[in-house]
Each structure stands twice: as structure tokens, then as C-alpha cells.
C-alpha positions in Angstrom: 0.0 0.0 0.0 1.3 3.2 -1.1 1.7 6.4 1.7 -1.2 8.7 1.1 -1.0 12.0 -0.2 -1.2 13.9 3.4 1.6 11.8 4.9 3.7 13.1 1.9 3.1 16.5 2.1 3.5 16.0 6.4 6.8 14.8 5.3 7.8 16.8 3.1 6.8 20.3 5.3 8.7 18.3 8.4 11.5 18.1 5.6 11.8 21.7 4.7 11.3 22.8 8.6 14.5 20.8 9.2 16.5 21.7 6.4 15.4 25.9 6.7 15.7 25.9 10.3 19.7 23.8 9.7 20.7 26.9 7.0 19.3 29.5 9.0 21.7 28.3 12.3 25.1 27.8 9.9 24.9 24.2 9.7 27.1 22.6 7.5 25.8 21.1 4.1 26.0 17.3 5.1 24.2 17.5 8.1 21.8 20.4 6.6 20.9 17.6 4.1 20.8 14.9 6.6 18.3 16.4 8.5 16.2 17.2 5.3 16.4 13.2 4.6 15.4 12.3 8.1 12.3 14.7 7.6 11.3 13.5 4.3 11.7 9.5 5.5 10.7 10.0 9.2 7.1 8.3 8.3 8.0 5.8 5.9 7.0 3.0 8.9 3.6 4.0 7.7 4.1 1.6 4.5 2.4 -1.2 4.6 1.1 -0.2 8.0 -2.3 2.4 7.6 -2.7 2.3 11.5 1.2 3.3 11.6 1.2 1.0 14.7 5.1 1.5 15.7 6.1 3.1 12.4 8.7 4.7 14.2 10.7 1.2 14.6 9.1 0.1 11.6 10.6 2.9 9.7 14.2 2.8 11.2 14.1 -1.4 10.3 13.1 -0.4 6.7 16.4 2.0 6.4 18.7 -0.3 8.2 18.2 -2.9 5.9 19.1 -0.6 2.9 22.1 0.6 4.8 21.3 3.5 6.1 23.3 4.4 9.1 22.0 3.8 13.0 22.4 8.0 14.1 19.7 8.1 11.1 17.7 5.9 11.8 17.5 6.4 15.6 16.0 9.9 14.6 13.2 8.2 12.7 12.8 5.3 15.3 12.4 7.6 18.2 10.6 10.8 16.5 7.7 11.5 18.4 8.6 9.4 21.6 9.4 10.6 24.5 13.3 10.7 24.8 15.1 11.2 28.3 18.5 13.7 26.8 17.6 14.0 23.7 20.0 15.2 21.1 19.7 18.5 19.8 19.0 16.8 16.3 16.2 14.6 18.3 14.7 17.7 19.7 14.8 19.4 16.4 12.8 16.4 14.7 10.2 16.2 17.3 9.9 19.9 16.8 9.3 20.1 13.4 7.0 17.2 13.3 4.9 18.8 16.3 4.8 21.8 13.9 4.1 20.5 10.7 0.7 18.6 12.2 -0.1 21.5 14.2 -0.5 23.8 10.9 -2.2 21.0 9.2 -4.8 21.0 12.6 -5.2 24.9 12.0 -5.6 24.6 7.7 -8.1 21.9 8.7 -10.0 24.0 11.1 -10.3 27.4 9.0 -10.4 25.8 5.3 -14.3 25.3 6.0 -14.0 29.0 5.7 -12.0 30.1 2.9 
């Protein structure tokens, strides 16, 4: 089953969050495009799983298998969990998925209206 088209776009805005807010503070290229990556693939758990029951784990397993290296995929295993010393990128990726879903709420709530 594929993703539907709001978990893309949620992916994508978590995506460009991390990548604007990584430019804006001077971070280097590699890690600016890291983070950008993690964004973009931090719901991928979702495929093949529509209740995204533990797509968290279920999206770090998917990346380790293809290679992808453990820092990465912890981001995306433990996005949206509760994390005691979290790093800074951590923090950052529970931010900007908090934020993404929070404009989506608001768009929700005041499209009726537009």
C-alpha cells in the first residue's frame, strides 16, 4: 500500500522545517541535508502499516536494511517518543513534526471557511 498523499506532504513540510531551520543556524551542508532526509523519510513506517502502529521502529528497520546508518535511523525510530537527553537533532525532529501537524490542525480548522 502506497503512503497517502497527506503523509507526503507532512513529510515533506517536516523536511523543509528541518532543512530551513539547519541553513538559518550555519549548519554545514552534510548534516543540513541529513536532517532534510530524516524529515522526508521519518514516516516511511507508515508503508504497509495504515494504522502506523510502531512506524517509528518500523521505519528505522526499513532504512537499516538498505544501509542506512544507525544515528539516522534512531532519529526516525524515536521521533515523536518521549526521549530522556535528547539530542539537539532529536529535539529538532520532534519539533518540526509537532509543527508540521499542528498547521495541518489549524488549515483543517479554518479551510471550512475560505
Amino acid at each position: 500500500q502506497n503512503l497517502p498523499e497527506y503523509r507526503i506532504e507532512h513529510s515533506k513540510g517536516v523536511a523543509n522545517f528541518l532543512y530551513s531551520f539547519a541553513r538559518i543556524n550555519y549548519f554545514d551542508n552534510f548534516r543540513s541535508q541529513s536532517l532534510y532526509l530524516v524529515g522526508l523519510l521519518h514516516d516511511i513506517g507508515y508503508y504497509e502499516n495504515p494504522t502506523g502502529e510502531d512506524h517509528g521502529r518500523k521505519g528505522a528497520e526499513l532504512l537499516e536494511v538498505a544501509g542506512i546508518s544507525k544515528d539516522f535511523c534512531d532519529l526516525i525510530r524515536y521521533h515523536g517518543k518521549y526521549i530522556k537527553d535528547p539530542s539537539r537533532d532529536q529535539e529538532l525532529m520532534w519539533l518540526a513534526d509537532q509543527w508540521k501537524r499542528r498547521v495541518y490542525w489549524i488549515y483543517e480548522k479554518i479551510s471550512k471557511y475560505l
